[in-house]
N, C-alpha and C positions, 0 to 999 in steps of 0.2 A: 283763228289759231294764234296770230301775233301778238291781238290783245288778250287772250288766254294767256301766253306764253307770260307777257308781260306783269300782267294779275299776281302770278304765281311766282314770280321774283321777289315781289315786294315783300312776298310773305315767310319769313324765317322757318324755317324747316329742319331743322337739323334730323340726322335718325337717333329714333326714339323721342322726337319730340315734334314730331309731325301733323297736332292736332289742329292745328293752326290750319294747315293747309289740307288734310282731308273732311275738314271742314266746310272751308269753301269751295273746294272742288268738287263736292256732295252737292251744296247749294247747285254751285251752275251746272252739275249734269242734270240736277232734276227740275233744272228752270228751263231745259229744252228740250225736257219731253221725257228723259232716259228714267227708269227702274231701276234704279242704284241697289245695290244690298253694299253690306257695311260690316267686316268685322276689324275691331280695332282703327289701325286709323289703313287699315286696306276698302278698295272700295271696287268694285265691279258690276257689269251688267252683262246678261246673254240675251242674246240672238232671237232663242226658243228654247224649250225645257230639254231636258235631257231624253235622246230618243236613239236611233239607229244608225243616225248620219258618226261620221265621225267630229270630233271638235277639234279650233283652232283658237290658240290662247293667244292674245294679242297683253303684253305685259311691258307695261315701262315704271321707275319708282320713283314714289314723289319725295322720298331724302335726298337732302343733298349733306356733303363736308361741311365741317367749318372754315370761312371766311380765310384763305391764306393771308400770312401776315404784311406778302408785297401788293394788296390792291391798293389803285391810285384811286379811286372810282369809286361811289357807295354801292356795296355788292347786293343793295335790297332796292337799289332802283334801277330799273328799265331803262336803260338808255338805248336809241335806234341813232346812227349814224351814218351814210350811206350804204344803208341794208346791214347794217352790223348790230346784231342784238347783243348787247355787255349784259353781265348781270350773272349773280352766284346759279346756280342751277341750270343756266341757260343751254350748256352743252350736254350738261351730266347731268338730266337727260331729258332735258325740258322738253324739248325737241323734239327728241322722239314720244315724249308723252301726250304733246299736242297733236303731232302728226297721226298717231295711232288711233286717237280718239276721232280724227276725222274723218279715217278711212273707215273705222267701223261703223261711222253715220252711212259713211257712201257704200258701204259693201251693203250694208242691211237693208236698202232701200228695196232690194229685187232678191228672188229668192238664190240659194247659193248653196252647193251641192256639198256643205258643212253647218256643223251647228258654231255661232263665232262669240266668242268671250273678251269683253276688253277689260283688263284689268290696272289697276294701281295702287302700287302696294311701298310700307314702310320697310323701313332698316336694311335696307340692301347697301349701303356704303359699310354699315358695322357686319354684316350675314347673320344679323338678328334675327332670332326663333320667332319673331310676332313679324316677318316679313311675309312674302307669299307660300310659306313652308303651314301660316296659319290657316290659308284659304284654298288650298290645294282639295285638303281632304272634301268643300263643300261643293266643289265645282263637277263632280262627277268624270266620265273616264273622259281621259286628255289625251288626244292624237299627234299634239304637233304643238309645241309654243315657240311664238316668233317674241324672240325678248330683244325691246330695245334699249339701245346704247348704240352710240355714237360712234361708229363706223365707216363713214363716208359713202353710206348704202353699198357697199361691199358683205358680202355675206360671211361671216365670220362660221365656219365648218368644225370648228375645233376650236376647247378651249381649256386653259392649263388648270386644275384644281390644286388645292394649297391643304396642305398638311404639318401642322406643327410640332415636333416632337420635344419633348425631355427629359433627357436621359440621366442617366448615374451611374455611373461606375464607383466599386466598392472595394477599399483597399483594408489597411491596422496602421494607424501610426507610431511612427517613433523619434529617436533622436538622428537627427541629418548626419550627426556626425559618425554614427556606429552601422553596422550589418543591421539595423533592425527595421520593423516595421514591414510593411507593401505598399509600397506607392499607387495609390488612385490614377496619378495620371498616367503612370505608364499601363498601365489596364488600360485606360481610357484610350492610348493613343492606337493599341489595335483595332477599336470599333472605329475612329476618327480615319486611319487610313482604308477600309473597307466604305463606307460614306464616299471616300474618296475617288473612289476606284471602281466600284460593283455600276455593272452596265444592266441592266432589263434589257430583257432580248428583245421586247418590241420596241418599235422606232413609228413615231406617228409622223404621216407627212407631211401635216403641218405642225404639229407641236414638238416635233424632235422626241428624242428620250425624257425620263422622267430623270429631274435633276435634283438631286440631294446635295444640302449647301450644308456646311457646319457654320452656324454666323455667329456663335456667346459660346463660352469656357471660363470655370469659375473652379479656382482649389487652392488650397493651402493657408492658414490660417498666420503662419510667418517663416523666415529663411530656415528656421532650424529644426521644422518639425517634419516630417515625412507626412504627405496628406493622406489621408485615412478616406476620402471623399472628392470625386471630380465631376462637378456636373456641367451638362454641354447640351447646346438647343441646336436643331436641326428642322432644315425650311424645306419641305417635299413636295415639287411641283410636279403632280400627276398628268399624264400626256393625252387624259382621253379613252386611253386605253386599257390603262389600268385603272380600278376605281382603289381605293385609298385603302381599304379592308384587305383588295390584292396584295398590295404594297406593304402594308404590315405585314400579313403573313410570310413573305419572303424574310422581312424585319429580324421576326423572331426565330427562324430558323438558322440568322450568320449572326446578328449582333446580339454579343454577350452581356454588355452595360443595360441594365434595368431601365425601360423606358416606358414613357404613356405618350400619346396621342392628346392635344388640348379638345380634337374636336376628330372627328372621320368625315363630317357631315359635307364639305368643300369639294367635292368628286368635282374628275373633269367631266366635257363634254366632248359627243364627237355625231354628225350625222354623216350618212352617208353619201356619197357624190351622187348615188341613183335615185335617191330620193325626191318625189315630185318634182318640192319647190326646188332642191337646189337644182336640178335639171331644169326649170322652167328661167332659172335667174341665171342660168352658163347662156340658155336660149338666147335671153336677152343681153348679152354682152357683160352682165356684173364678176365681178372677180371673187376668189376665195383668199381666205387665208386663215391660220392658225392662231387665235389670239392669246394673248401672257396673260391679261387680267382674268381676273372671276369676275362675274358677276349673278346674276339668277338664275342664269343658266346651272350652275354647281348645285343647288337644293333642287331640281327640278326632276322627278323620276320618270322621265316621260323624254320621247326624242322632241330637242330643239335646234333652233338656228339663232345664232344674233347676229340684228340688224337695224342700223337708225343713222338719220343725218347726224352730220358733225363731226366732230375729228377727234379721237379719242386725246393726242398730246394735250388739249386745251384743257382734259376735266382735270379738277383737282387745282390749277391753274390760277394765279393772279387775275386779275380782269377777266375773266372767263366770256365767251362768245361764242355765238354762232351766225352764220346767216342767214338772212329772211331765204334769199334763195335755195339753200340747204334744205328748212324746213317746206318747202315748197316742192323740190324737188321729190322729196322722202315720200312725200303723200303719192306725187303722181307713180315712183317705183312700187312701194309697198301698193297701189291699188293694181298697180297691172299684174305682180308677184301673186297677187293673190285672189283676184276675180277669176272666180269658175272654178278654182284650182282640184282638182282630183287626186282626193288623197289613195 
């Protein structure tokens, strides 16, 4: 796994330009036996064909960011330091991509009361349409995806979806100095303090309420003209509980200023506490909580959980790491979470 881990540093990756590395990680799954399929630069293998059992998607992505601008380190070489693995990818979510691949070797060895998919898939740092939103529709019906990221094998139960809006409000210009005109932003500033104000009656308890942020305001063309036009972006973090389609439709029921949606597609997530795994992982002493990032989880139509070594403060991060222990760890949680499991 380490020197996998390490292979896959060297090799620039960015999303959407991932050919590089589902390349070679093609190569070495089908140099040790595995039946890869391949669309774009996503790549996967199952268990068994599609039958009765239910299935488990085992998913980690092999994009990473680009290179922050404070590393000390070259972010394409491997460095190990007393168990310390440096290197661009290495947390987010190398990790868990190596880990996942080995449990699927060790789960499949003996037969197992699910059918199991290990996937690795592009563009999840951008929530790129050629990610696993490509591979979804070939995999047949999906019972459960455990998607990795760097969690600290804490089971992530909840997870906030992202929604972009932009809005317009619509006024008539005229001279500053006379009664004339309609001001844009004072239109605007009623749908701004509704943004501000409007609660959603559900409360998730791990993601809190859905939180509407006003973050960009844009009007007036100079001091003396009355703005005729006020446009304003707004940042929608969904709780899990609402999916994003909800959320608008409340939208257009209070706010008056013209808006669109960049995308719907970012929904949160949320599984339930009764659910198998996450009962089998309280069993075992792992914690919950509600996470702020998206990740694969939001394109996923199917109940999931996120779960994987490492620490999520490191992705994105200068010298980026994890540790050999972490990824060592992750294998022996994720095999006992999920050997036998009873869906």
């Amino acid at each position: 796994m380490i020197d996998l881990l390490k292979k896959l540093i060297a090799i620039p990756r960015p999303s959407r330009g991932e050919d590089a590395g589902a390349d070679f990680l093609e190569g070495y799954m089908r140099g040790i036996g595995l039946d890869v399929k391949r669309k774009g630069n996503n790549l996967w293998v199952e268990s068994e064909p599609e039958s009765s059992k239910p299935t488990i998607l085992l998913n980690a992505h092999l994009d990473t960011v680009k290179p922050a601008s404070g590393y000390t380190r070259d972010p394409y070489t491997a460095s190990e330091e007393d168990g310390v693995i440096y290197g661009l990818g290495s947390n987010d979510c190398g990790g868990a991509l190596v880990s996942l691949l080995q449990v699927y070797r060790q789960l499949t060895l003996k037969p197992q009361p699910y059918r199991l998919i290990y996937s690795v898939t592009a563009e999840e740092e951008v929530g790129g349409v050629n990610g696993i939103e490509a591979i979804i529709p070939l995999l047949g019906k999906v019972d459960l995806g455990v998607i990795g990221e760097p969690t600290g094998m804490q089971m992530a139960v909840a997870e906030k979806g992202l929604m972009v809006l932009d809005c317009t409000a619509y006024g008539k210009s005229g001279h500053a100095a006379r009664e004339e005109g309609v001001n844009a932003i004072y239109k605007a500033m009623e749908d701004l303090e509704w943004f501000r104000t409007y609660k959603f009656d559900k409360v998730s308890e791990f993601c809190g309420p859905v939180k509407m942020t006003v973050t960009m305001i844009n009007a007036g063309t100079q001091h003396n003209v009355v703005p005729d036009m006020c446009k304003f972006v707004v940042d929608v973090r969904s709780n899990g509980i609402y999916d994003n389609l909800q959320i608008l439709k409340v939208l257009k029921q209070n706010v008056k200023s013209e808006f669109a949606p960049r995308s719907t597609r970012l929904n949160g997530a949320h599984i339930s506490l009764d659910h198998p795994i996450v009962r089998k992982g309280l069993s075992m002493g792992l914690g919950t909580y509600g996470s702020p990032t998206t990740s694969n989880q939001s394109v996923c139509p199917f109940t999931t959980i996120k779960i994987g070594p490492g620490d999520s403060s490191r992705s994105h991060t200068a010298d980026e790491f994890i540790l050999r222990s972490e990824i060592e760890q992750g294998v022996d949680i994720y095999t006992a979470l999920l050997d036998g499991l009873q869906l």
